[in-house]
N, C-alpha and C positions, 0 to 999 in steps of 0.2 A: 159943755165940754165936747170935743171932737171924740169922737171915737175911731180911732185908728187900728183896727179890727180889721185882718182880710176880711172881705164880704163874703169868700162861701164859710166863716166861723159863723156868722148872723144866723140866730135860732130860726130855724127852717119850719115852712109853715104846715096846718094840721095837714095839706094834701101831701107834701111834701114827705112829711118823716111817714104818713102811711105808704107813699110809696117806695121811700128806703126802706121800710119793713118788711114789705111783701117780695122785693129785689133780694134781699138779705136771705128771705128765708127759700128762695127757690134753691138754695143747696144746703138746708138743715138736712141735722140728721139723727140719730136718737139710737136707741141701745137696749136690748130684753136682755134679760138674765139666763142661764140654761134653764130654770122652772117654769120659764114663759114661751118654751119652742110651741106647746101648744096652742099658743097665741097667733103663729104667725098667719091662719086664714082668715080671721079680723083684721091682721094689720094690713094683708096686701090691698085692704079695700078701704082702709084709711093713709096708705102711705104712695106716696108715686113709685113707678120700676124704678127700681135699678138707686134707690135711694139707699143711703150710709147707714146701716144698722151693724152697729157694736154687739159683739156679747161680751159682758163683764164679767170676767171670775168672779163671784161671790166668793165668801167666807165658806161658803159648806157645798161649795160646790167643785167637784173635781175637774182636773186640767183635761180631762179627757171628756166628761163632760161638757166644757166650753168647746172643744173643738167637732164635736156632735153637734151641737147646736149650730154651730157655724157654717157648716156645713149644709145642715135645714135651712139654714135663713139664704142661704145663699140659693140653692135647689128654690126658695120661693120666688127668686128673679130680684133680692136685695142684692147692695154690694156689701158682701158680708165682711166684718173687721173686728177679729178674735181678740181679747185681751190676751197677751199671751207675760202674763205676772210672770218675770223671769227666776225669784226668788221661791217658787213655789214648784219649777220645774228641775226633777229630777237626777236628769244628766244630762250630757250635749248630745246623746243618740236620741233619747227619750223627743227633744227640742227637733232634732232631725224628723223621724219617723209623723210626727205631728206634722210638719211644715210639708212633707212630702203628701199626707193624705191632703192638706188643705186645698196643695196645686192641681193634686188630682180630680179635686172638689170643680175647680174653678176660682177657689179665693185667692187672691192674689197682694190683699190688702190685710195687714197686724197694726195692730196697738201694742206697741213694746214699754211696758213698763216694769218697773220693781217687783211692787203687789205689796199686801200690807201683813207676810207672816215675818215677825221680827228677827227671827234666823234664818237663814238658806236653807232647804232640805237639799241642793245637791251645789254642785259649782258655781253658779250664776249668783252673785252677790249684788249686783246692779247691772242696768242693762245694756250701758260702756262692754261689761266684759262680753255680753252677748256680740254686740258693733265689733268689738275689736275678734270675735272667734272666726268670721269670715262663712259661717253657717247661714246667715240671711244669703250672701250672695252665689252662695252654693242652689240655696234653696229655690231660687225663682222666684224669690220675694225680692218686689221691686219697690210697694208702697208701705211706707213705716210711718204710723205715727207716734208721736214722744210727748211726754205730757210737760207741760209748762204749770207754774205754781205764783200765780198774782200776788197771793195773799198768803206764800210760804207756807211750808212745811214745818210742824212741831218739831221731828226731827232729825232734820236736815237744817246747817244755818244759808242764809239767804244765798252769801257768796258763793257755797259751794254749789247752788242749784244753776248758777248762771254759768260757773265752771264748768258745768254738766252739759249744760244747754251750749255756748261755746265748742267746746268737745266734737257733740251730734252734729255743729254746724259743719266744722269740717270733716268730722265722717261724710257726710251728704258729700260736700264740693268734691272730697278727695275719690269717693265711690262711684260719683255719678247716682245713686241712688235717689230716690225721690220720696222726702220726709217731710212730712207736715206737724206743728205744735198742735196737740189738741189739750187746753187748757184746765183745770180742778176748776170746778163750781165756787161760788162763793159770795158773800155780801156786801163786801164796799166796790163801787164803784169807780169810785177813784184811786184804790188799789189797782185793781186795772189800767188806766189809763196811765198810771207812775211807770207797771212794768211794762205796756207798751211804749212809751217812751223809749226805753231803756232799750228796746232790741236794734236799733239803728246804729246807734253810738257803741256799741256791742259786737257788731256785724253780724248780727242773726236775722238772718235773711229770709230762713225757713216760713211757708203761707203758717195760717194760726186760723184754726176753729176756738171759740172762744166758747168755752164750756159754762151752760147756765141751767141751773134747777128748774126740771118743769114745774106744772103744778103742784103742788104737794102743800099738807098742814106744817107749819113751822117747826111744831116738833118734831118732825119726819126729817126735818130737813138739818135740824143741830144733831139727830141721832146720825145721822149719817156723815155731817161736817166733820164731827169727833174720830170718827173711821177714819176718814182721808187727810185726817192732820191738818186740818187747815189752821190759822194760826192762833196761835191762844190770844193772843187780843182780839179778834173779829169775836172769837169764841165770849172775851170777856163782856163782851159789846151788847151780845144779845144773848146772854147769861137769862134775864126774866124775860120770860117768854110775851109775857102782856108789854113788855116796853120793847121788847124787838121791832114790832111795824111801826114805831114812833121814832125809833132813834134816826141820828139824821145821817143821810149818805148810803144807807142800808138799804139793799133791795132785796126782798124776800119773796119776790114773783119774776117769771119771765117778761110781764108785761113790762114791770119798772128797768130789767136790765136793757132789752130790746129800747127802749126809750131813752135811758140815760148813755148807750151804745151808739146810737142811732142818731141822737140829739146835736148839739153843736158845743164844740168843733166835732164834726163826722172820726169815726175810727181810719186809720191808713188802709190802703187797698193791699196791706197785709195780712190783713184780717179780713178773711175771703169768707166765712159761713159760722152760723151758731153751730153748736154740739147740744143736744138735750138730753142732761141725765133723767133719767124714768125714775129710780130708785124701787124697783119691782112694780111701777104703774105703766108697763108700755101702753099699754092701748087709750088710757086717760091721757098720757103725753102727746101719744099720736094724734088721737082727737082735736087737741087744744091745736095742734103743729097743721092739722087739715083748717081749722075754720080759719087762722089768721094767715096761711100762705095764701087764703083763696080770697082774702081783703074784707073778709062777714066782721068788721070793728070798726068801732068808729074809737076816736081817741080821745080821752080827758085828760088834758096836761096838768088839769087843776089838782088832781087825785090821781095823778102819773098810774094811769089805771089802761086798758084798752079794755074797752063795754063789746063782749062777744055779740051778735046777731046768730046766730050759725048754730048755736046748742039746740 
């Protein structure tokens, strides 16, 4: 049978997807908690300058907190990029006075999202009404990034998150602003690849870091899926924990997402850099994030594995 395949779809060989790997990951980027600012004179010595480090609102951690830490990470020569959970902050001064210390800081880059308290403590209900308050562009914030959701939201239905993501597209065009998708983590693979599809024919333009679980044990890793809503079928999927690394299309390492990303057909060149969620492990994430930017793996397709050298 002919196979009528473009040729760059043809699975690319072991040199090859190591060197789409190592290409890939020279603009990862990864994320500490505020409990982990003490972290950061290990990381500057496992992460390159001026590399993308998030700090994530935690659940028990204050908005002012996040923005202390951000501040450190930034002072340690990262590019620091505050979660700034808009459902969690206070008022639109409260959102001012923050944004004003960050420029003062030097940071220049937000993570604008929701956050996961199920009420609003002050006005911001979603972070449209943020976009639409006209406070980012007051503020000197010029890089936003907006979270994208593969594998959907518990709850929010599918459509209204493309609704959402549409919306941000033309904020960007209409603002001139400059907004990046940084995506929710997750396990199917081909969940991914359906909602990349989708942003072409959509007209969402926006670059996409594609958010993928560092290393972490499984159970760490559905505790934390259950937080960020990911969707109750992925969730049904890998319900037992022992059939999780068996079910099929699942990937429960960054080695398997990087591979099945990477693999054929290649992702679009809209998809510019991974995101590594830590989940309170930055410096084990970073670790992992040093040996394979710096090519210490060799690859087993067989066991869609990368065997580290570098530990």
């Amino acid at each position: 049978m002919i196979n009528d395949r473009p040729a760059d779809h043809a699975a690319p060989t072991t040199d090859d997807l190591k060197g789409r790997i190592i290409s890939f990951m020279r603009g990862a980027s990864t994320e500490i908690t505020p409990a982990e600012e003490n972290r950061l004179p290990e990381l500057k010595s496992l992460l390159p300058v001026a590399s993308g480090v998030y700090v994530a609102h935690t659940p028990n951690a204050s908005f002012e907190q996040v923005i202390h830490a951000a501040l450190a990470v930034q002072r340690a020569g990262f590019d620091a990029i505050p979660h700034i959970a808009v459902r969690r902050v206070a008022d639109a001064q409260t959102l001012r006075v923050a944004l004003a210390a960050l420029r003062r800081g030097g940071v220049e880059h937000i993570l604008l999202i929701a956050g996961d308290a199920p009420r609003p403590v002050g006005e911001f209900s979603g972070t449209l009404d943020v976009l639409r308050s006209g406070i980012l562009e007051k503020s000197g914030i010029r890089r936003i990034g907006i979270a994208g959701h593969p594998e959907g939201h518990n709850a929010v239905p599918t459509a209204l998150l493309w609704e959402a993501l549409q919306a941000k597209q033309a904020f960007a065009t209409r603002s001139g602003m400059h907004l990046h998708i940084v995506t929710q983590f997750g396990f199917n693979g081909s969940a991914f690849r359906t909602w990349e599809h989708e942003l072409a024919p959509r007209q969402i333009q926006l670059p996409v870091r594609i958010g993928i679980a560092g290393p972490a044990p499984i159970a760490k890793l559905m505790h934390f899926a259950a937080q960020c809503g990911i969707h109750t079928a992925v969730r049904g999927l890998v319900r037992r924990l022992g059939a999780a690394a068996r079910a099929p299309r699942l990937a429960t390492s960054p080695d398997q997402h990087l591979l099945g990303v990477l693999g054929a057909p290649p992702v679009s060149a809209q998809i510019v850099a991974p995101h590594f969620f830590a989940f309170g492990g930055a410096l084990e994430t970073a670790r992992w994030m040093r040996i394979v930017s710096a090519g210490a793996f060799d690859i087993d397709l067989g066991a869609a594995r990368l065997r580290l050298s570098g530990k």
